[in-house]
N, C-alpha and C positions, 0 to 999 in steps of 0.2 A: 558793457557786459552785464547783462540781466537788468538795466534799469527798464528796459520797456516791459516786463512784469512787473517790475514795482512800480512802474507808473501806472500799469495797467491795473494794480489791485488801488492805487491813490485815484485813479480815474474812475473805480467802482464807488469808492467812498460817496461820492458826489452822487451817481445816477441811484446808489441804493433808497438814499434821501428821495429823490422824484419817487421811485417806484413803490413807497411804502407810503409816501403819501397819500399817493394815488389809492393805495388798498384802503388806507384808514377813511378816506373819506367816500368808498363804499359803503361802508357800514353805517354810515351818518353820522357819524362825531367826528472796546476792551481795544511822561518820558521825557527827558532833557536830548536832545540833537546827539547824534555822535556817540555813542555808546560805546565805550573800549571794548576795543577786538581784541582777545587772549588766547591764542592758543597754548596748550598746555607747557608749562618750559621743560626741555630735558633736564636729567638732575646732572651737576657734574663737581665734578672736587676738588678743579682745578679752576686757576681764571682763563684759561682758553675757552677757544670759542665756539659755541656748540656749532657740534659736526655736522656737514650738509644733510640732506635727506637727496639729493641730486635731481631733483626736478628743474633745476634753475639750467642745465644740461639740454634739458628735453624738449622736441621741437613745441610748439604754441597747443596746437590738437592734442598732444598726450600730455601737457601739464594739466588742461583743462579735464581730461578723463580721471585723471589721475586726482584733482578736487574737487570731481562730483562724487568718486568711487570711496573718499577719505568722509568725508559729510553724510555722506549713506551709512559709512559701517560707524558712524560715532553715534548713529540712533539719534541724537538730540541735541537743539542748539538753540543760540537764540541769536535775532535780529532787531538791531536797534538802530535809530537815525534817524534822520532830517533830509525829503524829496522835494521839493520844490515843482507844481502842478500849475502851469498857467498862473505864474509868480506869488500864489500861495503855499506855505510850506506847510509840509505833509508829515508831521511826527507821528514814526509808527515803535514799537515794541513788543516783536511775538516771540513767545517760546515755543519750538517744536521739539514733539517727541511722538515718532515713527511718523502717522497718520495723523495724530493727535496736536490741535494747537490752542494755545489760551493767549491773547495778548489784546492790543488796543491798538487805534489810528484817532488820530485826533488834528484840528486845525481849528485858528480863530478859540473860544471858548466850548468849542464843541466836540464829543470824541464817542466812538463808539466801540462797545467791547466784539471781540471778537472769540466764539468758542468750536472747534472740531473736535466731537470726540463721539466713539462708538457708531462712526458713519455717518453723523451729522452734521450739519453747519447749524450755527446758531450768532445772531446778531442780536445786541442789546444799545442803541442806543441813548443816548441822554436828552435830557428835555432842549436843552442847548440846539442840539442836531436836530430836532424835530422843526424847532423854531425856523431855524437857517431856512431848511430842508421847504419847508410850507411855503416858505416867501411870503407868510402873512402870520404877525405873533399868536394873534387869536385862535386862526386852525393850526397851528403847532403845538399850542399848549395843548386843547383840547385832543388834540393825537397824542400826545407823550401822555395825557392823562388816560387816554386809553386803552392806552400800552402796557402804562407804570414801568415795576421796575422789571419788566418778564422779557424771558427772552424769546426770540422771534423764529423760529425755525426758517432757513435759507433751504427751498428744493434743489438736490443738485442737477436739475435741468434749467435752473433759473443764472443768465449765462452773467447779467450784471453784477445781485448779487455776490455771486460766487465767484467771481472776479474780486472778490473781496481778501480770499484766500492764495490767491496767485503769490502772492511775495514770500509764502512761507512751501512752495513746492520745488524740493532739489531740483527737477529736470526743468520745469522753465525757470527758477528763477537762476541757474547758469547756462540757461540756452543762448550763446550768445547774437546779437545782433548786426550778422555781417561778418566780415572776416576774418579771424582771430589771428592776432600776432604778438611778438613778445615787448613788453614795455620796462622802462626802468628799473632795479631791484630799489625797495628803500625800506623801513622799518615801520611797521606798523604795531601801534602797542608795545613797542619791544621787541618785535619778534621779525631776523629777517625774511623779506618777501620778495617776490619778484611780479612783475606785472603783466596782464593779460589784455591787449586794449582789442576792441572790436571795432570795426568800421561803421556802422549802422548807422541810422537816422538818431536811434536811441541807446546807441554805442558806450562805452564810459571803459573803464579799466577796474578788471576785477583784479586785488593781491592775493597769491598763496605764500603759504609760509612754505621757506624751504631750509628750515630745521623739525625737526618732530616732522608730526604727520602733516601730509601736504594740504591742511585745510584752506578752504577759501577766508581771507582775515577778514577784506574789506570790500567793498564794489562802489567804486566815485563814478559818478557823471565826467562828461567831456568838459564840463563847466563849474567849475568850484562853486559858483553859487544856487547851483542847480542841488549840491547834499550829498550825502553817501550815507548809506546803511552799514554798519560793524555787525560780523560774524563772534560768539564767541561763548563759554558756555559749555562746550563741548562734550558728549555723556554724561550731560547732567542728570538728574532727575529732578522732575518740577513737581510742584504741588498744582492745584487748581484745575486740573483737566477731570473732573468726574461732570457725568451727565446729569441736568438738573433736573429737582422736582418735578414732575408732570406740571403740578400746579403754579409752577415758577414758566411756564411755556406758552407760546400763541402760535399756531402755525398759520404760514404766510397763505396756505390756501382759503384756512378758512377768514381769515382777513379781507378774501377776494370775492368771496362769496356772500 
């Protein structure tokens, strides 16, 4: 359930690196694994046990409605965890709020930030990731040196790139893959949940909570060592999402040109 967008935005990680390579050398020169999932706890006064919310009830299809349509009205949340990409692991960290997202992907010593906001994509990555990215230290550096520390405008017809942001979009990242059925309840963070397993190639089990509102808590892979991303956060409000400087910016075309 949703890992083939998160692998699919950790699969962008990798080709963003070719692809900007590639531009800079035209020119001639945005977390610990596992992130607690919290959804909000009901308050109660007593030590009974908070009251169902009744999704654990509902067939597999309407739970799954039921925790896209909960993560939509909460406006903002965030994702954290540990993906495992052709047996490199993939630490990401984004916060969303509406449209808007600020967070990181990182692996090995190398991480790159990630910013959406005001209808734009923006990538910043580190000298580290240039390095990797180049497959040679020398043109890395001198690409990171060309770069500095600005951020990259990402076209939204630029389809690798922008696969960069897949893991923080409600509709694909709980689009599931395959066909959704009901899996274990067990507690996540504290909070009970009941499971969502898909069949797909890139199938896993996403949990909702079914006390408070039916948010999405967790989404594991079919394989424990494969990672899971924590949902959690919920109407927050985040700092960091203003659009930067002009002079803080490179746009990828004209890199191409």
């Amino acid at each position: 359930m949703g890992m083939r967008s998160i692998k699919g935005g950790v699969a962008g990680l990798a080709l963003a690196g070719a692809v900007l390579a590639g531009c800079g050398n035209s020119t001639g020169d945005g977390g610990d694994s596992g992130g607690s999932a919290a959804a909000p706890a009901p308050s109660a006064t007593t030590s009974a046990a908070p009251a169902s919310n009744g999704v654990a009830e509902l067939e597999p299809d309407a739970i799954l409605t039921k925790a896209k349509a909960a993560l939509r009205e909460a406006g903002s949340y965030r994702l954290k965890g540990t993906v495992v990409q052709d047996k490199q692991p993939m630490k990401m960290d984004f916060k969303v709020d509406g449209k808007n997202l600020a967070g990181e992907m990182s692996f090995d010593k190398a991480t790159v930030e990630l910013l959406a906001v005001g209808g734009k994509q923006y990538i910043r990555p580190d000298e580290a990731f240039w390095t990797m990215t180049a497959g040679d230290a020398k043109q890395g550096k001198a690409l990171a040196k060309l770069i500095g520390d600005r951020w990259v405008i990402v076209p939204k017809d630029e389809k690798d790139l922008g696969s960069l942001f897949a893991p923080a979009n409600v509709e694909e990242l709980l689009e599931p893959d395959g066909k959704v059925s009901k899996g274990d309840a067990k507690d996540v963070a504290g909070t009970p949940a009941i499971g969502l397993v898909t069949s797909g190639s890139d199938g896993g089990t996403m949990y909702v909570a079914t006390t408070g509102e039916p948010y999405p808590l967790r989404i594991e892979s079919d394989k424990a060592s494969e990672g899971a991303i924590d949902f959690s956060d919920f109407g927050e409000k985040f700092a960091g999402m203003e659009t930067p400087p002009a002079n803080e910016v490179l746009d990828l075309k004209d890199l191409q040109n």
